[in-house]
N, C-alpha and C positions, 0 to 999 in steps of 0.2 A: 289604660283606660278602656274600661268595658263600653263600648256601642250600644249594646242591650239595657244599660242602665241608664241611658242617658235621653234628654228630649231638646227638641231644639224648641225656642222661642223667639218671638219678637218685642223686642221692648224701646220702645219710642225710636224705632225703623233700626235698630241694630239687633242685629242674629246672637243669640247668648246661646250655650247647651249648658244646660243641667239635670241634675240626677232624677230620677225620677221619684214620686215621694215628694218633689218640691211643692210648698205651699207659699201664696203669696207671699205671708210675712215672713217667711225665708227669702225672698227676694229682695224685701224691702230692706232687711237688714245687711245684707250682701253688697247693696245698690249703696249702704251708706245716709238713707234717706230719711229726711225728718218728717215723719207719718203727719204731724200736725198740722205740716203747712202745705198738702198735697191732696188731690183728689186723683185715684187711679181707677183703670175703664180697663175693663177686660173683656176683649174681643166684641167691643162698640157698648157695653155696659158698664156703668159707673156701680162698682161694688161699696157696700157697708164693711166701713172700716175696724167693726170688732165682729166681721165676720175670717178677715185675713188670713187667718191661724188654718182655719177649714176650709180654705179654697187650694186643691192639689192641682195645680199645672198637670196640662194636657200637651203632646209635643202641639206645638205649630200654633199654638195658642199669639194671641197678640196683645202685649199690655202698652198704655198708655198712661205715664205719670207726668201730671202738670203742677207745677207749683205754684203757687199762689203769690204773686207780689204787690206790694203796699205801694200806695202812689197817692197821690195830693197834689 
């Protein structure tokens, strides 16, 4: 594993490394998550969700993915 290729993040308080080149919706798909029922904050800003594709992770960057739960 190349160092030089790689960035670290934070994603709801746990430390991930990935490649560089990553964009949000590569994380989202990695993370397993279901886009519809989530709002995610990127280092204290809430991003537009058909913007995901073109947002390229920065190392040290901090995401923030909340899900949304139904209640009555």
């Amino acid at each position: 594993m190349n160092k030089k290729n790689k960035i670290k993040i934070v994603v709801n308080g746990r430390l991930l490394t990935v490649n560089l080149k990553f964009t949000l919706k590569n994380l989202v798909k990695k993370l397993k998550t279901p886009i519809n029922k989530v709002a995610i904050e990127l280092n204290e800003e809430i991003i537009d969700k058909k913007k995901l594709s073109k947002i390229f992770l920065k190392n040290k960057d901090k995401i923030e993915i909340v899900h949304f739960i139904g209640g009555g």
